[in-house]
C-alpha positions as CSV (number, residue, x, y, z in Angstrom):
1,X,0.0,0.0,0.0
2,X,1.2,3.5,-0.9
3,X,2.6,5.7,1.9
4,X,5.1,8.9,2.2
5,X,7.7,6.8,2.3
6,X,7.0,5.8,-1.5
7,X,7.5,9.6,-2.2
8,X,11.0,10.4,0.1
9,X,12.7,7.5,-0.3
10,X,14.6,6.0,-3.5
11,X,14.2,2.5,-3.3
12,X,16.3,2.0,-6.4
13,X,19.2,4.0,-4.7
14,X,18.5,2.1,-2.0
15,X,19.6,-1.3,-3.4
16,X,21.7,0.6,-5.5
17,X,20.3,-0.2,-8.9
18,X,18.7,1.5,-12.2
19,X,15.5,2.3,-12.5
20,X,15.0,-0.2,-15.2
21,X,16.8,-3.5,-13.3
22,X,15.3,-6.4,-14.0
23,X,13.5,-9.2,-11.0
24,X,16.6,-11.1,-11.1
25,X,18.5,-7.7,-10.4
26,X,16.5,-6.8,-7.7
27,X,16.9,-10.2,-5.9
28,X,20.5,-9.9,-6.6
29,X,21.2,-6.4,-5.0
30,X,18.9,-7.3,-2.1
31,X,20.4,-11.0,-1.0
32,X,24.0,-8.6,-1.3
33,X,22.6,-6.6,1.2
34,X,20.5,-8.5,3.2
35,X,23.3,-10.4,4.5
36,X,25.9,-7.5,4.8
37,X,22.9,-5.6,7.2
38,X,21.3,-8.4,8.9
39,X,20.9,-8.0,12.5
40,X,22.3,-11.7,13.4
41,X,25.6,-10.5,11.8
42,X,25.6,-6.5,13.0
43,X,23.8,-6.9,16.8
44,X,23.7,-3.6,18.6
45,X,24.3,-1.9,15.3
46,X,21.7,0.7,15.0
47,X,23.0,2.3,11.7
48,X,22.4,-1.4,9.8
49,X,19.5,-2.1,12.1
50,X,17.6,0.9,9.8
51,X,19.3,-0.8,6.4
52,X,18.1,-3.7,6.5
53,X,14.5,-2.5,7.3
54,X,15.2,0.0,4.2
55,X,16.3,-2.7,2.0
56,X,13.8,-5.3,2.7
57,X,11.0,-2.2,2.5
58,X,12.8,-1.3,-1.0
59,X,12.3,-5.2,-2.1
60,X,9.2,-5.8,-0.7
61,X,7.8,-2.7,-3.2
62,X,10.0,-3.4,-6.1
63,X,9.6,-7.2,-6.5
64,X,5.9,-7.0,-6.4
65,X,5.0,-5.9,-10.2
66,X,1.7,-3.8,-9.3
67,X,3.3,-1.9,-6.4
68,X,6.5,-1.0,-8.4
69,X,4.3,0.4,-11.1
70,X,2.5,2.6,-8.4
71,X,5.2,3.3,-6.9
72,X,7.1,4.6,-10.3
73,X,3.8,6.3,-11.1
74,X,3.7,8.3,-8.0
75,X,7.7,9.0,-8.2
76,X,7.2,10.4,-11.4
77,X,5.3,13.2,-9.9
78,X,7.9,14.7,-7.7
79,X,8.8,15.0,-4.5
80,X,6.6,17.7,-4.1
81,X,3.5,15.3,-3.8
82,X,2.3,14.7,-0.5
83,X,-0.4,12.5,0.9
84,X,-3.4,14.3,3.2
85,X,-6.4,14.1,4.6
86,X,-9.2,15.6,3.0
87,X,-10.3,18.8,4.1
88,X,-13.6,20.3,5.3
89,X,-15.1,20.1,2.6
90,X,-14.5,16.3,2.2
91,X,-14.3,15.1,-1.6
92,X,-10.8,14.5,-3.0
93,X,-9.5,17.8,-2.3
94,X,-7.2,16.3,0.1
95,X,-5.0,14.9,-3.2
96,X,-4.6,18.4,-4.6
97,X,-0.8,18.5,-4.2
98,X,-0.7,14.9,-5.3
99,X,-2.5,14.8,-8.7
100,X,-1.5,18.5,-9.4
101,X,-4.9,18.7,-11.1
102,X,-4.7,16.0,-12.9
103,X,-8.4,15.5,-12.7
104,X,-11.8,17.2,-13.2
105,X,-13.4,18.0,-10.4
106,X,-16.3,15.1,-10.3
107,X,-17.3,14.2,-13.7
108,X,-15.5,10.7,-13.1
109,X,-13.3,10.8,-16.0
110,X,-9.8,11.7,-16.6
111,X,-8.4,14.0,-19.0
112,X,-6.4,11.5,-21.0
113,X,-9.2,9.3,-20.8
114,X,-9.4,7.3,-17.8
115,X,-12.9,6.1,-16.6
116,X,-12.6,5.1,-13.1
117,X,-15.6,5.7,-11.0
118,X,-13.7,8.6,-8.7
119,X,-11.9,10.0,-11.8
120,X,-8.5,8.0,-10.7
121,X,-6.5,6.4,-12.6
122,X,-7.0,2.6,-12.5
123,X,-3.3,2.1,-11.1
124,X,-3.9,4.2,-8.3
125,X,-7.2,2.9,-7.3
126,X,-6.2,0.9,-4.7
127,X,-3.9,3.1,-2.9
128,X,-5.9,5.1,-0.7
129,X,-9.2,3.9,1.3
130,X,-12.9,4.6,-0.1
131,X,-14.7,7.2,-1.4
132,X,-13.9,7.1,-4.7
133,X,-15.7,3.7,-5.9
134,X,-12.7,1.4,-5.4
135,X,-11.8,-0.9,-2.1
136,X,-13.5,0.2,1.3
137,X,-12.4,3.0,3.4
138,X,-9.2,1.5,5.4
139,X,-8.5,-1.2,3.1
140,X,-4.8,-2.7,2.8
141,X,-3.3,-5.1,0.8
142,X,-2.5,-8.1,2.8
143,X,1.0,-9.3,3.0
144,X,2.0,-11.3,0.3
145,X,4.2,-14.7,0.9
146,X,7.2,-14.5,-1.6
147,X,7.0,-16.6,-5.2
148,X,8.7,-20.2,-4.8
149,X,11.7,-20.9,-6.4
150,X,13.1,-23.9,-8.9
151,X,15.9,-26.2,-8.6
152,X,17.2,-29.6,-10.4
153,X,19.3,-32.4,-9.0
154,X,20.9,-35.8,-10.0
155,X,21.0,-38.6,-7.6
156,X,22.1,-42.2,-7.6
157,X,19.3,-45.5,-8.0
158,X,20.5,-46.5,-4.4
159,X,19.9,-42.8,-3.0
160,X,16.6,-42.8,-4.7
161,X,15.7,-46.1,-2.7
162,X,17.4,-45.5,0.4
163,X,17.0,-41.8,1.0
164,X,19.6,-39.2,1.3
165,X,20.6,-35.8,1.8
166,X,22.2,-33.3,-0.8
167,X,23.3,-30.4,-1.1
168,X,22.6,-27.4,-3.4
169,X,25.0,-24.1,-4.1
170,X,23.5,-21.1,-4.3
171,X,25.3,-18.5,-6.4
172,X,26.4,-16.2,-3.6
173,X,27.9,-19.7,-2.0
174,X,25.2,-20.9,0.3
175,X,25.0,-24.4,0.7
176,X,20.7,-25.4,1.3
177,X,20.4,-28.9,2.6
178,X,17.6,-31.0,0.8
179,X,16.2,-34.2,2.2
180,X,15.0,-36.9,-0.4
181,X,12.9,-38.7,1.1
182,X,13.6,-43.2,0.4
183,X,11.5,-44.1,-2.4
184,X,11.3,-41.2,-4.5
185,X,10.5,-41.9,-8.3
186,X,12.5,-40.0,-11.1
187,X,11.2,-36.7,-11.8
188,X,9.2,-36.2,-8.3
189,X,9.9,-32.5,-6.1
190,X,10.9,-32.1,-3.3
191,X,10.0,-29.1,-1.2
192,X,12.6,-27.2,1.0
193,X,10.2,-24.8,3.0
194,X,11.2,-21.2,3.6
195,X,13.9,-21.2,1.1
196,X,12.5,-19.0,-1.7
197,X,12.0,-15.6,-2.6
198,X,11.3,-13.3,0.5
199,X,8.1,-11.6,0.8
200,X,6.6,-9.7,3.5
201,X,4.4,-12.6,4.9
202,X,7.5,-15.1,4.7
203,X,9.7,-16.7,2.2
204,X,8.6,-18.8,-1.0
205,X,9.7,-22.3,-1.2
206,X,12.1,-24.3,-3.0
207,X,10.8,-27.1,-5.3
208,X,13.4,-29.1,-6.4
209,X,13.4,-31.9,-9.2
210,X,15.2,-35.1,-8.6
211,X,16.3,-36.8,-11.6
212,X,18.1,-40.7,-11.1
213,X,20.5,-42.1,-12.4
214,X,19.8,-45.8,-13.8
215,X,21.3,-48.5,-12.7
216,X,23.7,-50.7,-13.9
217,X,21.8,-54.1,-12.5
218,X,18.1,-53.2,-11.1
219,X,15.5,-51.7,-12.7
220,X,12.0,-50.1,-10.7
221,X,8.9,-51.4,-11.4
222,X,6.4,-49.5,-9.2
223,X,7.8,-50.7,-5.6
224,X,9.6,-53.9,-6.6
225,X,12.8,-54.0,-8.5
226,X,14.1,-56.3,-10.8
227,X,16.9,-58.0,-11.5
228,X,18.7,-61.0,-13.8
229,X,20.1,-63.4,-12.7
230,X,22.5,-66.0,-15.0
231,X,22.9,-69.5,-13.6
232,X,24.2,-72.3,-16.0
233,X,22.2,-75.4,-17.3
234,X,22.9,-77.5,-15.0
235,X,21.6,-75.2,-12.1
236,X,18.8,-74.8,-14.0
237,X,18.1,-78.2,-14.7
238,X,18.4,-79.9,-11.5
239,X,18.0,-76.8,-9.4
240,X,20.2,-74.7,-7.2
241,X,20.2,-72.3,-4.6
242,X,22.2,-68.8,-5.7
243,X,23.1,-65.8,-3.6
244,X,21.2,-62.9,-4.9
245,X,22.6,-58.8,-4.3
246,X,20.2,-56.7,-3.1
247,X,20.1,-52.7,-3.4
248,X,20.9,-52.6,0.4
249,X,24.3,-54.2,-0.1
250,X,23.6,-58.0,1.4
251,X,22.7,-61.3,-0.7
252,X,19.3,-63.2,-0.1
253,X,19.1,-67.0,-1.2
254,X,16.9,-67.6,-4.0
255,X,15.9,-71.2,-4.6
256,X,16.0,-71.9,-8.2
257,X,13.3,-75.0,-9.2
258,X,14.3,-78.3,-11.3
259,X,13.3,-77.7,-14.4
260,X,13.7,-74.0,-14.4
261,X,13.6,-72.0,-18.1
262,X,15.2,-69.1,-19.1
263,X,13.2,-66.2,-18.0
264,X,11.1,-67.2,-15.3
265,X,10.8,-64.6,-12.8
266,X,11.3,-65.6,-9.1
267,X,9.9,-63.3,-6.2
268,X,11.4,-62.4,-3.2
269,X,9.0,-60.8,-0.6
270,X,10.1,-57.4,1.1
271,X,13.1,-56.8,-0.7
272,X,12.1,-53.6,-3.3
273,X,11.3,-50.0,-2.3
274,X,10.4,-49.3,1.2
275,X,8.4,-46.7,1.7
276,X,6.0,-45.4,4.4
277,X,2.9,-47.4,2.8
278,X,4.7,-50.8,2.9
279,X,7.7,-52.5,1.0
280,X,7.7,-54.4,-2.5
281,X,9.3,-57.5,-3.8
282,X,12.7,-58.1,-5.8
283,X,11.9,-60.0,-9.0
284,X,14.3,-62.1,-9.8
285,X,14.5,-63.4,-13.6
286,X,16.7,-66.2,-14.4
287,X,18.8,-66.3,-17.3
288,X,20.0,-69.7,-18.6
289,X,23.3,-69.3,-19.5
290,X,25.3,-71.4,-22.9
291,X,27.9,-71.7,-22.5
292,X,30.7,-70.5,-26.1
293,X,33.2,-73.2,-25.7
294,X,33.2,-76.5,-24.4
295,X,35.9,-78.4,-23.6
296,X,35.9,-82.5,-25.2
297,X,34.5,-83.8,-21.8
298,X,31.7,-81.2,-22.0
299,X,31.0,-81.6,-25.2
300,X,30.9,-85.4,-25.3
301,X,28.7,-85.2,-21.9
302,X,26.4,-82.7,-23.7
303,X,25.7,-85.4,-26.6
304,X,25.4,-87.9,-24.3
305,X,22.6,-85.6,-22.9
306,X,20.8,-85.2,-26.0
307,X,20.8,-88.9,-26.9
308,X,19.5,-89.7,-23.4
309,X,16.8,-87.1,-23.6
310,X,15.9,-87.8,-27.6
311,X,13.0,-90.5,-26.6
312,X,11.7,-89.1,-23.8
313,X,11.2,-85.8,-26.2
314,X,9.4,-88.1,-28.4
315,X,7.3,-90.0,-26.2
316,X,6.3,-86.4,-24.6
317,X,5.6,-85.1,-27.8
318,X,2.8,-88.2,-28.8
319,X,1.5,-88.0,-25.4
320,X,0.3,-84.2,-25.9
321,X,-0.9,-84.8,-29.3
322,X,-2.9,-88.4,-28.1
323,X,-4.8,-85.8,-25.3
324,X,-5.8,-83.1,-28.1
């Protein structure tokens, strides 16, 4: 909301920037500031004590795009311009020195062609309190909470399962810690509250986006993971029990069935993502491995194999087509 301040003070000068700085400018010459003034780092420091209410007055106006508009409007005018109370006579003669006659006295329309109901321009309707068709007598903008803020990070698969802390660099060498919570999925946000753009009702957020790196084993499938496995023929013919990893760095046994094919997926309860709703599986697929070379022995017991297996092959093949 407008005030006399708005007409003695130069917030630009204030922050120590042009008149035509850009947002990121403004955030720029303020953080500077802020943290040479602030009264954690200056305490029984009167002189910065009244800085750092300056600057953070000066921000608070020029980062919010209506009241910097007013606020240039009203500059523009001159010091000269003063805010008073009406007189006896009521009406909007109190604004004389402000508007500099700007406006006809009641026919509700400005001389350039403005058509606000009290003759006002529309960017200065809502600076002072009724009477002249805008917000009701004593109204005030209420404070405003600043904008959030963006941020992108990289993580590893375990970190994205696990849960782990990171942290970010700002520019000005601030390091903000950011907790990722175990189980987050690539492409999720995280929120660090309180640690985005200032505003008069408290700081924005930070929303940061955690991408993950894949992984050079597991893969995520909703809360379970998965996982191949190679075991050789024999393992997979007569069965085996192997040592499976896990994500969490220890091995589980997985019993692998007689008779087991390539590609059969075994399951393994508990062992995925944990996360505050429950825990999934790891799914393990097996892979039947050939082997490239065999050695005489191997090959000889391989055709010894076939030859033992060739009837049986047979005999299982009539006994399907006998039941169709």
């Amino acid at each position: 909301m407008a005030s006399q301040d708005w007409v003695d003070k130069d917030f630009y000068a204030i922050l120590g920037i042009a008149k035509d700085a850009s947002d990121a400018d403004i955030k720029k010459a303020y953080r500077k500031l802020a943290r040479q003034h602030h009264p954690d780092t200056n305490s029984g420091n009167t002189a910065s004590e009244k800085k750092f209410k300056d600057i953070s007055e000066a921000y608070s106006v020029l980062s919010d795009p209506d009241e910097r508009q007013q606020y240039d409007a009203i500059r523009a005018m001159g010091s000269g311009a003063r805010f008073a109370p009406g007189g006896a006579g009521g009406g909007n003669a109190g604004f004389e020195d402000l508007f500099g006659g700007l406006f006809t006295g009641g026919g509700g329309r400005h001389s350039g062609g403005f058509s606000t109901a009290g003759g006002i321009p529309p960017e200065f309707a809502d600076l002072f309190g009724g009477g002249f068709g805008g917000a009701p007598a004593g109204y005030q903008r209420a404070p405003q909470k600043g904008a959030d803020r963006s941020a992108t990070t990289t993580i590893s698969f375990a970190g994205s399962i696990r849960g782990t802390t990171i942290g970010l660099r700002e520019p000005d060498g601030e390091v903000i810690d950011v907790r990722v919570p175990a189980g987050i999925k690539d492409g999720q946000k995280v929120r660090v509250r309180g640690k985005g753009q200032y505003g008069p009702a408290g700081n924005g957020d930070l929303m940061v986006t955690v991408n993950v790196k894949p992984h050079e084993f597991y893969t995520r499938d909703g809360d379970n993971l998965r996982i191949h496995v190679p075991v050789s023929f024999p393992e997979a013919a007569l069965g085996a029990d192997i040592e499976v990893p896990t994500i969490d760095g220890d091995k589980v046994k997985v019993r692998v069935p007689a008779g087991t094919p390539s590609g059969r997926t075994l399951r393994v309860k508990g062992r995925g993502v944990k996360t505050s709703k429950g825990a999934g599986d790891l799914l393990v697929t097996i892979d039947v491995a050939v082997p490239k070379k065999l050695t005489k022995e191997a090959e000889e017991a391989v055709k010894a194999f076939a030859a033992a297996t060739a009837d049986a092959d047979v005999r299982a093949g009539l006994a399907d087509k006998a039941r169709l």
